[in-house]
C-alpha positions in Angstrom: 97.3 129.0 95.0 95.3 126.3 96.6 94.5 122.6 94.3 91.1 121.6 94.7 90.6 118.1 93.9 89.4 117.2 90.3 85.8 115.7 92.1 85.1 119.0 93.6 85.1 120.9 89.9 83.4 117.6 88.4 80.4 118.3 91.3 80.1 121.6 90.8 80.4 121.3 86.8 77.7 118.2 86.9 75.5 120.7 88.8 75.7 123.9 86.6 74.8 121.2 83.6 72.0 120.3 85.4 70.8 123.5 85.7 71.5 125.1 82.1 70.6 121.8 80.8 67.4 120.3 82.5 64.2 120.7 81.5 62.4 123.9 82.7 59.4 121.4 84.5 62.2 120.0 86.4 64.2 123.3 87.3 60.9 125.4 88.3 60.2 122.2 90.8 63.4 123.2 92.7 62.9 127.1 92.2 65.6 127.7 89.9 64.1 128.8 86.7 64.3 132.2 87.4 67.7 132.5 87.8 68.5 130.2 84.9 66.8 132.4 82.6 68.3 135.6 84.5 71.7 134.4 84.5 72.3 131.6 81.6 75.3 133.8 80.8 77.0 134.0 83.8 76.6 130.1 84.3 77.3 128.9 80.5 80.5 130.9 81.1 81.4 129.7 84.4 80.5 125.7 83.2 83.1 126.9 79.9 85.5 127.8 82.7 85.3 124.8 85.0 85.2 122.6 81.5 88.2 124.0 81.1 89.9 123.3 84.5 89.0 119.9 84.4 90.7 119.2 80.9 93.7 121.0 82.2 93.6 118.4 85.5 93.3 115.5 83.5 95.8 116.6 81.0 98.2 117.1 83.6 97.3 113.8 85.5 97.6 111.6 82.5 101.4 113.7 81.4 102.1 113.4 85.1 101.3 109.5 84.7 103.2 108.9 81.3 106.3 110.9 83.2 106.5 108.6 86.2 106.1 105.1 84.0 108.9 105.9 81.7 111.1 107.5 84.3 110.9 104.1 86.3 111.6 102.2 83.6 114.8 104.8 83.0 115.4 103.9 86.7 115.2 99.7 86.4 117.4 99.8 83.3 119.6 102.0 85.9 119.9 98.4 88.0 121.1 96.7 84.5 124.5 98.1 84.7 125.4 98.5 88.4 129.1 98.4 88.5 130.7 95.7 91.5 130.8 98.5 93.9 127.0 99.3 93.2 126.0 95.9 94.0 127.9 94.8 96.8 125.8 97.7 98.6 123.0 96.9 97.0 123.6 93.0 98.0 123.6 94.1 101.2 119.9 95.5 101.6 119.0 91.8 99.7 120.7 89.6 101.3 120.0 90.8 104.7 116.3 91.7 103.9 116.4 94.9 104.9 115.6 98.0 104.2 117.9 100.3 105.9 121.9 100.0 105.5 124.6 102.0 107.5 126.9 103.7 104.5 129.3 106.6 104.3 128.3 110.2 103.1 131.6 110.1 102.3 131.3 107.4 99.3 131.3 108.6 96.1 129.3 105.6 95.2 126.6 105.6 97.9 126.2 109.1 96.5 126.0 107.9 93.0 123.6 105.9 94.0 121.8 108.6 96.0 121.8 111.0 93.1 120.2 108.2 90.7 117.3 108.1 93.2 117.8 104.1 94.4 118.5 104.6 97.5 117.8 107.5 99.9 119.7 108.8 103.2 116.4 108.6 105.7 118.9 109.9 108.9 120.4 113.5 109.7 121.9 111.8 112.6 125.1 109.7 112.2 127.0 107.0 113.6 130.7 106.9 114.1 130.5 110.8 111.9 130.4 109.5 108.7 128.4 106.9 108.7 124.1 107.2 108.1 121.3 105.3 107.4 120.3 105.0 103.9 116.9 103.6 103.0 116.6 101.4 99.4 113.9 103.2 97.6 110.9 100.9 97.2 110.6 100.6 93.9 114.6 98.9 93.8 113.7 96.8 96.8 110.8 94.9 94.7 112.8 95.0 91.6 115.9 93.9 93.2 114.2 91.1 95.3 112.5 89.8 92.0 115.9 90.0 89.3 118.1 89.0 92.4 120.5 87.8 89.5 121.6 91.4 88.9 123.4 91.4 92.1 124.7 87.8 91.5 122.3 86.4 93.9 120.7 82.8 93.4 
Protein backbone atom coordinates (compact mmCIF):
# COMPACT_ATOMS: atom_id res chain seq x y z
CA UNK A 1 0.00 0.00 0.00
CA UNK A 2 1.18 3.40 -0.93
CA UNK A 3 1.69 6.35 2.31
CA UNK A 4 0.41 9.57 1.25
CA UNK A 5 1.80 12.28 3.16
CA UNK A 6 -0.26 13.53 6.26
CA UNK A 7 -0.63 17.26 4.16
CA UNK A 8 -2.28 15.64 1.35
CA UNK A 9 -5.28 14.07 3.74
CA UNK A 10 -5.13 17.53 5.75
CA UNK A 11 -5.94 19.38 2.09
CA UNK A 12 -8.33 17.27 1.07
CA UNK A 13 -10.03 17.10 4.70
CA UNK A 14 -9.78 21.14 4.91
CA UNK A 15 -11.64 21.06 1.59
CA UNK A 16 -14.55 18.60 2.28
CA UNK A 17 -15.09 20.93 5.63
CA UNK A 18 -15.28 23.71 3.60
CA UNK A 19 -17.78 22.33 1.63
CA UNK A 20 -20.19 20.60 4.25
CA UNK A 21 -19.41 23.42 6.45
CA UNK A 22 -19.58 26.82 4.52
CA UNK A 23 -22.37 28.80 4.23
CA UNK A 24 -24.71 28.03 1.31
CA UNK A 25 -24.12 31.93 -0.22
CA UNK A 26 -20.60 31.01 -0.32
CA UNK A 27 -20.83 27.37 -1.79
CA UNK A 28 -23.67 28.34 -4.58
CA UNK A 29 -20.88 31.19 -5.67
CA UNK A 30 -18.54 28.33 -6.61
CA UNK A 31 -21.47 25.89 -7.93
CA UNK A 32 -21.32 23.51 -5.33
CA UNK A 33 -24.53 23.60 -3.53
CA UNK A 34 -26.07 21.09 -5.48
CA UNK A 35 -23.98 18.47 -4.87
CA UNK A 36 -23.59 19.39 -1.19
CA UNK A 37 -27.12 18.94 -0.63
CA UNK A 38 -27.22 15.77 -3.09
CA UNK A 39 -24.39 14.13 -1.53
CA UNK A 40 -23.81 15.43 2.36
CA UNK A 41 -23.75 11.77 3.11
CA UNK A 42 -21.18 10.55 0.99
CA UNK A 43 -18.92 13.53 1.98
CA UNK A 44 -19.67 13.65 5.95
CA UNK A 45 -18.65 9.98 5.71
CA UNK A 46 -15.65 10.39 3.69
CA UNK A 47 -14.45 13.74 6.02
CA UNK A 48 -15.26 10.78 9.19
CA UNK A 49 -12.91 8.61 7.18
CA UNK A 50 -10.03 11.01 6.40
CA UNK A 51 -10.60 12.41 10.24
CA UNK A 52 -9.79 9.17 10.98
CA UNK A 53 -6.59 8.61 8.91
CA UNK A 54 -5.14 11.66 10.05
CA UNK A 55 -5.48 10.71 13.91
CA UNK A 56 -4.07 7.37 13.07
CA UNK A 57 -0.86 9.44 11.27
CA UNK A 58 -0.33 11.58 14.06
CA UNK A 59 -0.80 8.88 16.50
CA UNK A 60 1.72 6.91 14.90
CA UNK A 61 4.19 9.98 14.27
CA UNK A 62 4.10 11.11 17.85
CA UNK A 63 4.67 6.87 19.16
CA UNK A 64 7.10 6.79 16.37
CA UNK A 65 8.76 9.96 18.01
CA UNK A 66 8.53 8.88 21.78
CA UNK A 67 10.18 5.35 20.34
CA UNK A 68 13.30 6.94 18.84
CA UNK A 69 13.98 9.48 21.96
CA UNK A 70 14.02 6.84 24.50
CA UNK A 71 15.76 4.27 22.30
CA UNK A 72 18.68 6.93 21.92
CA UNK A 73 18.86 7.54 25.26
CA UNK A 74 18.98 3.46 25.69
CA UNK A 75 21.78 3.84 23.13
CA UNK A 76 24.03 6.84 25.09
CA UNK A 77 23.71 5.04 28.40
CA UNK A 78 25.07 2.10 25.99
CA UNK A 79 28.51 4.42 25.72
CA UNK A 80 28.48 4.57 29.79
CA UNK A 81 29.76 1.15 30.15
CA UNK A 82 31.98 0.44 27.12
CA UNK A 83 34.41 -2.18 28.29
CA UNK A 84 38.57 -1.28 27.37
CA UNK A 85 38.21 -3.15 24.16
CA UNK A 86 35.07 -1.02 23.21
CA UNK A 87 36.88 2.11 23.58
CA UNK A 88 40.16 1.65 22.26
CA UNK A 89 38.05 1.30 18.86
CA UNK A 90 35.98 3.70 19.61
CA UNK A 91 39.15 6.09 20.55
CA UNK A 92 40.19 5.48 17.35
CA UNK A 93 37.24 7.19 15.23
CA UNK A 94 37.98 10.30 18.12
CA UNK A 95 41.09 10.68 18.21
CA UNK A 96 41.74 10.59 14.57
CA UNK A 97 38.50 12.54 13.73
CA UNK A 98 37.18 10.34 11.53
CA UNK A 99 34.50 8.72 10.70
CA UNK A 100 35.41 5.52 9.02
CA UNK A 101 37.82 2.82 10.74
CA UNK A 102 39.32 -0.33 9.14
CA UNK A 103 38.19 -3.32 11.73
CA UNK A 104 37.83 -7.08 11.48
CA UNK A 105 34.41 -8.96 10.74
CA UNK A 106 36.07 -11.32 12.56
CA UNK A 107 35.93 -9.32 16.14
CA UNK A 108 33.55 -10.43 18.38
CA UNK A 109 33.66 -6.89 19.62
CA UNK A 110 33.42 -4.86 16.51
CA UNK A 111 30.42 -7.03 16.13
CA UNK A 112 29.18 -6.26 19.62
CA UNK A 113 29.36 -3.10 18.76
CA UNK A 114 27.77 -3.53 15.34
CA UNK A 115 24.80 -5.32 16.84
CA UNK A 116 24.22 -2.38 19.51
CA UNK A 117 23.76 -0.06 16.53
CA UNK A 118 27.05 2.39 17.28
CA UNK A 119 28.92 1.69 14.62
CA UNK A 120 27.95 0.29 11.18
CA UNK A 121 30.01 -1.79 8.41
CA UNK A 122 29.41 0.89 5.34
CA UNK A 123 31.79 -1.65 2.86
CA UNK A 124 30.98 -5.08 1.23
CA UNK A 125 34.45 -4.95 -0.13
CA UNK A 126 37.42 -5.79 2.07
CA UNK A 127 40.92 -5.23 2.68
CA UNK A 128 43.53 -7.73 3.47
CA UNK A 129 40.00 -10.43 3.69
CA UNK A 130 38.97 -9.69 6.93
CA UNK A 131 39.33 -6.42 7.38
CA UNK A 132 36.17 -3.56 6.33
CA UNK A 133 35.29 -0.27 6.76
CA UNK A 134 33.00 0.45 9.59
CA UNK A 135 31.33 3.87 9.85
CA UNK A 136 30.57 5.37 13.72
CA UNK A 137 26.89 5.96 13.66
CA UNK A 138 26.26 9.68 13.88
CA UNK A 139 24.51 9.93 16.79
CA UNK A 140 27.94 8.19 18.84
CA UNK A 141 30.24 10.52 16.81
CA UNK A 142 28.51 13.82 18.50
CA UNK A 143 28.04 12.09 21.71
CA UNK A 144 31.43 10.68 21.79
CA UNK A 145 33.13 13.97 20.60
CA UNK A 146 31.14 15.93 23.39
CA UNK A 147 31.77 13.20 26.74
CA UNK A 148 35.36 12.47 25.19
CA UNK A 149 35.99 11.38 28.94
CA UNK A 150 34.22 8.11 28.39
CA UNK A 151 36.93 7.02 26.19
CA UNK A 152 39.57 8.49 28.56
CA UNK A 153 40.15 11.33 26.32
CA UNK A 154 41.14 15.00 27.71
Amino acid sequence: MMKMPLRYFVGLAAALGFVLLAPATIISRFGLLKYREEGKLYLGLSLILLGAIITSQVIGWIAQTCKNHFRLGAMKKRLNILTTEEKNILREYIEGQTRTVNLSIQSGVVNGLEHDKIIYRSANVSSFFTNFAYNIQPWAWNYLNQHRDLLGLD
